[in-house]
N, C-alpha and C positions, 0 to 999 in steps of 0.2 A: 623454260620451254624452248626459245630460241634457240640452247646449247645443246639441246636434243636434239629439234631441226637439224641442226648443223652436226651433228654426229661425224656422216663422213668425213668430215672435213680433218679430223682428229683419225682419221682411220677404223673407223666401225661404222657398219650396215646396222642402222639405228630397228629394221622388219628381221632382223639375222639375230638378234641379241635373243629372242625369247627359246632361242635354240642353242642358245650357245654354250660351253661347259663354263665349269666353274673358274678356271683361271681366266680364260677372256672378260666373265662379267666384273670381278678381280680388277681385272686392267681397265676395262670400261669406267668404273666409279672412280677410280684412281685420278684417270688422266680427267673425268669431267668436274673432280674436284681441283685440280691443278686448272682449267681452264677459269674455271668459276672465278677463282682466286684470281687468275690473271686478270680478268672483266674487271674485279673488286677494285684491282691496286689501280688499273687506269682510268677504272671512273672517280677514286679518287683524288690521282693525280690531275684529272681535267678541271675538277672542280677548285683543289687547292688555287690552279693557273687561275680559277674565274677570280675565288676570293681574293687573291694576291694582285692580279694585274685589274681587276677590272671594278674591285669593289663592289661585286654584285652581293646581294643577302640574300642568302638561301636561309629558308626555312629551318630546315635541319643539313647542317655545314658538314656534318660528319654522317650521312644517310648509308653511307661507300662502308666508312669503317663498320658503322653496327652491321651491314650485311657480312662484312669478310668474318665478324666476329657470331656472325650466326652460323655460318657457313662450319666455321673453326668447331663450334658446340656439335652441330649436326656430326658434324665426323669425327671427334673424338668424346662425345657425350650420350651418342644417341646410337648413330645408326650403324657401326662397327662393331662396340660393345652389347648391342642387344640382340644380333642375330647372327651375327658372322662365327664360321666354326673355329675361326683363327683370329678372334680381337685383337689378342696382343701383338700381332703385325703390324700393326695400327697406334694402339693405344697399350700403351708399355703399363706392365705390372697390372691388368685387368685380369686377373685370377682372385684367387683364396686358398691358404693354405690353413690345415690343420696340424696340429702336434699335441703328443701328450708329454708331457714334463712331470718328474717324479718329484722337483724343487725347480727352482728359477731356473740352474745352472745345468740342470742334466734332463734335456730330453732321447725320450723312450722311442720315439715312433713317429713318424707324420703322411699326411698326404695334401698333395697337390690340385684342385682342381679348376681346370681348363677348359674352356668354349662358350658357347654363348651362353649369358648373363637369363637369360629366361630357361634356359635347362638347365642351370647352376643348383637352386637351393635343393629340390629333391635329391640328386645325387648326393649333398654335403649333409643333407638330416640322414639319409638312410643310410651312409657309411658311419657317422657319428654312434648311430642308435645302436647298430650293429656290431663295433671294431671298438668303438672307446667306451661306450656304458655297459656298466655291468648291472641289467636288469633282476631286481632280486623278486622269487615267486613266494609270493604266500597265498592264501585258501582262506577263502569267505565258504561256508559249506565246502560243494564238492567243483566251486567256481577257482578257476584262477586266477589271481593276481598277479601284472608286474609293476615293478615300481624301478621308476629310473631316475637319476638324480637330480634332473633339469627335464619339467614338464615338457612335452615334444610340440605342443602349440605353442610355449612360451618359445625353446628355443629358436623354432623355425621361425616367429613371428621377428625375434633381434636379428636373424641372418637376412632374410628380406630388407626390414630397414638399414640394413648395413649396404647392401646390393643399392636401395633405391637413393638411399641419400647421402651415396657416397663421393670425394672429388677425386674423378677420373685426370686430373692432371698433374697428379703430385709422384705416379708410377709407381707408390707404395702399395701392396697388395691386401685384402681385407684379411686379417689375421687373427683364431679361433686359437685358441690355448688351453687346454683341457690340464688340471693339475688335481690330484686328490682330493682337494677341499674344497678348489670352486673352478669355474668357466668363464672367460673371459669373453669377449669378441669387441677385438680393435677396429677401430674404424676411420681412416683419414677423411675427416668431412665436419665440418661448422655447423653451428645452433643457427638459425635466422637470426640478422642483424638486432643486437639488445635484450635478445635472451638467453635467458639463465638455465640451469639443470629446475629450478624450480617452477619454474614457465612449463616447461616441456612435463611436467608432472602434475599442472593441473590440468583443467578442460580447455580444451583448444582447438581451432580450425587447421585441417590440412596445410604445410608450410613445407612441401617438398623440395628437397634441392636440387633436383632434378629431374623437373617437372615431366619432361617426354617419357622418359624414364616410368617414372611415377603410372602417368595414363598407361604406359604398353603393361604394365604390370597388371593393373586394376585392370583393363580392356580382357586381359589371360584368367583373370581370377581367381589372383595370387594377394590381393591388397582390398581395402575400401576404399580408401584416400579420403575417408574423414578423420583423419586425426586421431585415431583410436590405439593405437599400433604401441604405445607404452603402456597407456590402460590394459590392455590385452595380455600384454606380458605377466604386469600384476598382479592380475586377477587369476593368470591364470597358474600361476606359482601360489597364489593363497587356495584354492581352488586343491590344490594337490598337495595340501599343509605345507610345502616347501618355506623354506624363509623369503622375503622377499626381494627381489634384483637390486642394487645397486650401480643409478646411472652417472655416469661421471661427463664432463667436454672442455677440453681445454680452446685454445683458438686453432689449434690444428685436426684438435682427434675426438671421439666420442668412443667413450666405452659401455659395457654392460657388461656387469657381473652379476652369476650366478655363484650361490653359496652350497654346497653339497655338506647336507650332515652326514655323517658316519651311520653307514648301511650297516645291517648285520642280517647273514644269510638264514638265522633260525625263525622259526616258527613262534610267534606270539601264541601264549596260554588259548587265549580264546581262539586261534585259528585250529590250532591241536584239537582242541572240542570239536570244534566244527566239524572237524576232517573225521577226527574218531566217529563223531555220531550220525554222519551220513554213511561213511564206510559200513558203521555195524548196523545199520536198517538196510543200506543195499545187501550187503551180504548174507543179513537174516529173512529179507527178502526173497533174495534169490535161492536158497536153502531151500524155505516154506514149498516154492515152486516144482524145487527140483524134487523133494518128495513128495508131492501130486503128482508129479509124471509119473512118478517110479510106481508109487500105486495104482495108479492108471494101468498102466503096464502090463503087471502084476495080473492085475483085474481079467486081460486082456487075455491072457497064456492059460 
């Protein structure tokens, strides 16, 4: 609040900002994250001088660094990547890209997408749904069915926790791999300290790694942030007879794979019934009708 106060001092008219266009505000958060920083380093330079020359105990000796080190989160964890239309100005490799690969070594096709991190996953399910699956129709009666290879709750549900519990400082981009046989989604980002891929797949309390992150999501309602978010997935791939995900974490990366069986675009026996014998009661139906009119008609002349 002081460094608001002090606004002009830095060159902005602190009552002028809520009018201001977008590159001034730009500049504004820039230079008061630069100041903030400056505060950081000389208040902990004053206090180094006390512990050094004066022996004095402070309580917490490093009060300076954990703020510069909140300060560092706030702006490349939080509040860049969650709203800004241009994060990666800021916070390098804060996208997701998509590709289809025909084999490891030959991909077909990909897309990019860019800007803020709460408008991301919609954009990336509805181009997926759309560009990479190929929805196959069959007939319950005279209802349509599609069926797509990777449940659309399950996969949205892994592209979220990829977004939420991901590490924004490794500039490596979350990475979606679409190949014939299954679905991948790469993630640079760590299990909580001592757990295992087996931990994460029983019942468990919310452990997000990126907690603000985490709240703005759940706040939009996009998330619950009870812990449910693998359970979800599972269930919801058994749910849709799909096989079920395979989660993998090394100490750098977390994966989720999705298994696609081999679609076939024809009509099961019993959908062929269906179809046939709604089709011939509509249409003997509609017949029945059409010669009551006509005798109607008829009647009529």
């Amino acid at each position: 609040m002081l460094l608001l106060n002090q606004s002009e001092k830095f060159g902005f008219n602190w009552l002028e900002l809520e009018n201001a266009n977008e590159e001034t505000i730009d500049n504004f958060i820039t230079e008061l994250f630069r100041q903030m920083e400056g505060y950081a380093k000389e208040g902990f330079k004053f206090l180094k001088d006390k512990w050094d020359n004066e022996k004095i105990e402070f309580r917490d000796p490093f009060v300076f660094v954990n703020f510069l080190e909140d300060v560092e989160q706030i702006k490349h964890k939080t509040l860049y990547p969650m709203f800004h239309h241009n994060p990666e100005k800021y916070v390098f490799g804060a996208y997701v890209k998509v590709g289809y690969f025909e084999n490891d070594a030959d991909l077909i096709y990909q897309d990019e997408f860019h800007g803020s991190l709460i408008t991301m996953p919609d954009e990336i399910i509805d181009t997926i749904y759309r560009k990479y699956f190929k929805g196959i129709i069959s007939y319950e009666g005279l209802q349509r069915i599609e069926d797509f290879p990777v449940p659309r709750p399950a996969l949205r549900e892994a592209i979220l926790n990829a977004i939420v519990h991901r590490d924004y400082t490794t500039g490596v981009p979350i990475q979606i791999k679409i190949f014939p046989d299954c679905v991948i989604v790469y993630n640079d980002g760590r299990l909580p300290e001592n757990w295992t891929v087996a931990d994460l797949l029983k019942r468990h309390r919310s452990r997000p790694y990126n907690p603000k992150i985490a709240y703005t999501f759940y706040r939009s309602g996009y998330i619950e942030t009870w812990g449910r978010g693998i359970e979800k997935i599972t269930t919801s791939c058994k749910s849709a007879g799909k096989p079920e995900p395979l989660f993998e974490a090394t100490s750098s990366e977390v994966t989720v794979s999705f298994f696609i069986e081999k679609q076939s675009g024809n009509i099961s026996e019993n959908n062929i019934g269906g179809m046939k014998g709604g089709m011939e009661s509509g249409t003997e139906g509609g017949m029945k009708e059409f010669e009551e009119n006509t005798q109607k008609t008829h009647r009529k002349f």
